[in-house]
N, C-alpha and C positions, 0 to 999 in steps of 0.2 A: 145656358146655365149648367155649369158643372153641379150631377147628382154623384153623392157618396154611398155606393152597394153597401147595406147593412142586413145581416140574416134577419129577417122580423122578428123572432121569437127575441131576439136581445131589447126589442121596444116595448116588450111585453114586461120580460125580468126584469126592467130595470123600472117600469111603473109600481111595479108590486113589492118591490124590495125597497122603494121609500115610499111604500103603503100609502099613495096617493091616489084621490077619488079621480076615476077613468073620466069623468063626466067634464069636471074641473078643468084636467089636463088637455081636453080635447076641443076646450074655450080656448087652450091658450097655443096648442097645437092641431088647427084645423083636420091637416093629413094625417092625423097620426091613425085611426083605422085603416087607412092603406097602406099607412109603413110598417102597420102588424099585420095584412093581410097580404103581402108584398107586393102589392101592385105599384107602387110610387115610390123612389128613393127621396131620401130626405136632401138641401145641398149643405156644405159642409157649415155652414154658419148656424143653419135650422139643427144641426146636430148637435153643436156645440151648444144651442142652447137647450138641446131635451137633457144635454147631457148633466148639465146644471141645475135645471127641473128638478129633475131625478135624484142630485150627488150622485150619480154615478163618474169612476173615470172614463173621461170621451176615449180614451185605447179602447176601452171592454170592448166599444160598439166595433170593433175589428176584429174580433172575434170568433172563429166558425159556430161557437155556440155559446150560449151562456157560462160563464164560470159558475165551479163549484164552490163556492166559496164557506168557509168553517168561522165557528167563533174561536177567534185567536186564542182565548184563554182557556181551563176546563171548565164544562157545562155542566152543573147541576142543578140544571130548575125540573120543575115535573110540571108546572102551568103553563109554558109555552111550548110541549110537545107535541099541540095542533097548529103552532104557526107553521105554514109552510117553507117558511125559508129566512135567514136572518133578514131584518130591516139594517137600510143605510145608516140610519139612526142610533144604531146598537153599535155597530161597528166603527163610526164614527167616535161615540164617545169614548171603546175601549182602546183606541189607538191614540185619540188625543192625552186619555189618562196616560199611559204607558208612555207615549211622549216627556209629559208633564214630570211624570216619575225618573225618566233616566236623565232626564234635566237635573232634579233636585241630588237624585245619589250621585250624582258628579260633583256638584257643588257642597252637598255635605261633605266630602270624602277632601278635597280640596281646602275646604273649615278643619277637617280633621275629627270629624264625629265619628264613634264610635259603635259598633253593631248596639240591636237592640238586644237585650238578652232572651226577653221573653218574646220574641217570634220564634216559634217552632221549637216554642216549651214543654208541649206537652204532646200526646198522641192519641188516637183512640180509643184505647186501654184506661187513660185515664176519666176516675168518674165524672159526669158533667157537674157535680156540687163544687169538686177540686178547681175544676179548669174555672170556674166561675169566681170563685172565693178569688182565684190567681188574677184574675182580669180586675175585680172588684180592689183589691190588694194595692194594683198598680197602678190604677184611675184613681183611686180616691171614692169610687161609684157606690158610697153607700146608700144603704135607707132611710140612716140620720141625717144626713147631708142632703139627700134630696126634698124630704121635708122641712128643708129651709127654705124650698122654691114655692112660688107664690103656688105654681099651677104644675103637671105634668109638663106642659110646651116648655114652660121653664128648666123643666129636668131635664129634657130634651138638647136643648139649650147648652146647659152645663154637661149634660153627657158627651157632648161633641167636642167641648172645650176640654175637658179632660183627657179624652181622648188625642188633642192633638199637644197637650199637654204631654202627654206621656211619648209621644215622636208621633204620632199615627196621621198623615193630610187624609182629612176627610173631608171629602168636597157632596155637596146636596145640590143635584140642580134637577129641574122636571125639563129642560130641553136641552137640546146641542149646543155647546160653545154659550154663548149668547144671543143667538139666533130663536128668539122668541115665537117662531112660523112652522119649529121641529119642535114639536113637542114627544116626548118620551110616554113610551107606553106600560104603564104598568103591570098589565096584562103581559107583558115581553119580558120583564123582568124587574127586579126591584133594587136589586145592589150586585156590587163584586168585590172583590178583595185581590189586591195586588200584592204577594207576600212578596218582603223583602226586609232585608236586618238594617238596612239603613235608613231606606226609605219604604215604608210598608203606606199602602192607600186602601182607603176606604173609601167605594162609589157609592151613594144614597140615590137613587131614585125621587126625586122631587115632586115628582107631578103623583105619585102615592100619598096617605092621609098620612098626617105628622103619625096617627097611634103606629102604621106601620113601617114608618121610618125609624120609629126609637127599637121595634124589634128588630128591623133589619139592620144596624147597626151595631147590636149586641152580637146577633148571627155572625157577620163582618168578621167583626172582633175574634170571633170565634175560631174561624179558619184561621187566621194571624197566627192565633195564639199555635197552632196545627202544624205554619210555616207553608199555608196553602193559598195559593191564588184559587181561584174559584167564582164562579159566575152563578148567582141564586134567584130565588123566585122567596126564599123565606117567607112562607107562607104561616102565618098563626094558626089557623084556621084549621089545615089542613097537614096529612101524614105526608112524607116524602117516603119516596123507593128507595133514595142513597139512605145507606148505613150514615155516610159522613152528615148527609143535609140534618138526618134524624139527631144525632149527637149537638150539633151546633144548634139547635132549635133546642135543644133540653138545656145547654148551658146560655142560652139567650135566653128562658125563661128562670131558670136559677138565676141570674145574674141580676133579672131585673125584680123578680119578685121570688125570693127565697123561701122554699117550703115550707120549714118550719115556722118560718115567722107569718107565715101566710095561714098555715093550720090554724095557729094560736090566737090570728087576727078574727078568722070566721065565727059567726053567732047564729046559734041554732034560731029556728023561727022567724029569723028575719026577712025580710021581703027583700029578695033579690036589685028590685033598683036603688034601694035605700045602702043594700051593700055592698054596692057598684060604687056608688056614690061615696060613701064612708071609707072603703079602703082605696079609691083611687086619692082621697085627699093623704090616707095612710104613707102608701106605695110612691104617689106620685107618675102614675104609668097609669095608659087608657084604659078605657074599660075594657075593650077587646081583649087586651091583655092579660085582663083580671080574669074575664070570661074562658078565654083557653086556661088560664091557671088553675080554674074548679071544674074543668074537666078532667085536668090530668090528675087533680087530688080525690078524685071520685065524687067532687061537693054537687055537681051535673052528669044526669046521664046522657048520652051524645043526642039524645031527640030534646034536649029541654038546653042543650047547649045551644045546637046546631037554630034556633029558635028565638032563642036571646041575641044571638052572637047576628044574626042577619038584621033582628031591627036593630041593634043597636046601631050595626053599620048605617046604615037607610040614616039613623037620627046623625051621627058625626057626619056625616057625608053633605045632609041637608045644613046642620049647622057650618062648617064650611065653605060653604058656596054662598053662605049668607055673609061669611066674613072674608070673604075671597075680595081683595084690592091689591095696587100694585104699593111698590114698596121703594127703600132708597135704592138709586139704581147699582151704586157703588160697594153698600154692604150686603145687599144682594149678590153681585161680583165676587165678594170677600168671599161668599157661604160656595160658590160654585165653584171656584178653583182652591177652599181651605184657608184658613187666614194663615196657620203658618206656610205653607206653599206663597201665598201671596207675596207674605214678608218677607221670603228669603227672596223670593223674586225682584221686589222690588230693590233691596238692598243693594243686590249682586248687581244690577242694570245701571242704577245711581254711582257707584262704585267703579261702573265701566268694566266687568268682569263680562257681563252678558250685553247682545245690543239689544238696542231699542226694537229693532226689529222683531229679535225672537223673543221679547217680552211682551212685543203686542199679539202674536202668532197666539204664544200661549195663554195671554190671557183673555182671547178673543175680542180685542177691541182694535179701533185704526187708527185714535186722535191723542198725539203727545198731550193735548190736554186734560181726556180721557186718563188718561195713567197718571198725570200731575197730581190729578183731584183724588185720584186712586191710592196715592201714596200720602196723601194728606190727611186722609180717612185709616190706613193704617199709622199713622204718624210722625211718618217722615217730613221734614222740612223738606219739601217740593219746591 
């Protein structure tokens, strides 16, 4: 039986780069403690399937040593500065996004759509009230308008559709592709921003709590508006090192709850959960978000913030997990790849402009019936 020489240390890198339990792996690859201590090569079929295990490319394992490999786009999170080394997982999605993206600005450009004006409106000079009012302006994203929504999830909701209203594909998913077995780590990251004037994207983080997906898509927004790709960790919670991460967190808290009318909303004497309670029905935005907002207005000092702000997490997090079920699998679908991403997709493939093939590629599925149902659900006569 022909054995395939692989350096061990590459069966090592490529377990830990798709952040797989060694224990797990070692059920389903018996040898694999010899093929990292090199005493036993693997043969080329047992490779190809570590290699799949993993996502890793079966090439690398030809390799004299592990590659170096970068996050393709710029990094600014300050929460993953203890992971040791990108996940398959991260990398996968930013490539499939970017994919996605030079798909669509082809096909816009080809419709004849025009730059957006407001990507790379404004810059860091400008105040974050400004940039905020600007985004607010363009969305539609007011306070009165979000108080039309039954709940914040609802705002939520509508902020996305505004947002893709305005040209922006924001796509929310918590794993890779559709592959429900990769789940995305919050802890690695929460969003990025793919700037561009025709086709600008916005990645959400899914498997994050909704409270921190409406911030990180304000954030998002933020860099857009900058004309900046950027990969974040937009943390509420917490200070960032970048000057830029700092900036887009002030105009993601402007944007969603505006100082002044935030000032004017608080009441002296009142008990804190009653006005959690009262101004997120106000705002329409978690309490998380209420909670950094009266830290930055001085309404909490950081030990009565830092306090609040962790049980409340502990209580959404519990209640969550109490309403955590599955969903429709198709506008699920919609929410992962953007409904307008979808629709142009689907249109363009119906059309015969794109094939079927790389329709299914990009929208991670394998059954024309699958996409049939898929376009019936966005409205096409399928």
């Amino acid at each position: 039986m022909t054995r395939v020489p692989v350096q061990p240390a590459l069966f090592t890198w490529a377990r830990q780069r798709a952040r797989l339990d060694e224990a797990g792996l070692r059920v389903r690859f018996p040898h694999l403690a010899q093929w990292e201590a090199g005493e036993v090569h693997p043969t080329l079929r047992q490779l190809e399937q570590y290699a799949q295990a993993t996502h890793a490319p079966v090439g690398y394992f030809f390799l004299p040593a592990p590659p170096m490999e970068a996050v393709p786009i710029p990094d600014f999170r300050t929460m993953g500065q203890g992971v040791p080394r990108l996940s398959a997982d991260l990398l996968d999605v930013i490539y499939t996004c970017q994919t996605r993206q030079t798909w669509y600005r082809d096909e816009a450009l080809v419709s004849g759509e025009t730059p957006l004006p407001f990507i790379g409106s404004v810059t860091l000079a400008t105040p974050p009230a400004d940039a905020a009012e600007s985004i607010r302006q363009e969305l539609g994203f007011s306070v009165a308008a979000r108080r039309e929504c039954p709940t914040w999830t609802d705002a939520l909701r509508l902020f996305i559709a505004q947002a893709e209203q305005a040209g922006v594909m924001v796509m929310v998913s918590g794993v890779v592709m559709n592959n429900n077995t990769r789940h995305l780590d919050p802890q690695e990251f929460r969003g990025f921003a793919l700037a561009d004037a025709i086709a600008p994207l916005v990645f959400i983080n899914g498997a994050d709590s909704k409270a921190a997906q409406m911030f990180t898509l304000a954030h998002e927004l933020a860099h857009l508006w900058l004309g900046q790709t950027a990969l974040s960790d937009a943390a509420m919670a917490q200070a960032s090192d970048h000057a830029t991460e700092t900036w887009c967190n002030r105009v993601a808290a402007e944007l969603l709850v505006p100082q002044a009318e935030f000032r004017a909303a608080l009441q002296q004497d009142e008990a804190l959960n009653v006005s959690l309670q009262r101004l997120a029905r106000h705002f329409k935005v978690s309490t998380l978000v209420l909670l950094r907002r009266m830290l930055d207005v001085g309404w909490l000092d950081r030990d009565a913030f830092w306090a609040a702000y962790r049980a409340e997490e502990a209580r959404l997090r519990a209640l969550t997990a109490r309403n955590a079920g599955g969903g429709d699998f198709y506008r699920t679908t919609v929410a992962r790849v953007s409904k307008r991403f979808a629709q142009t997709l689907v249109a363009s493939t119906l059309e015969g402009r794109t094939l079927y093939r790389d329709a299914f590629r990009m929208l991670g599925i394998a059954k024309p019936g699958t996409f049939n149902e898929l376009g019936r659900t966005l409205g096409f006569p399928t």
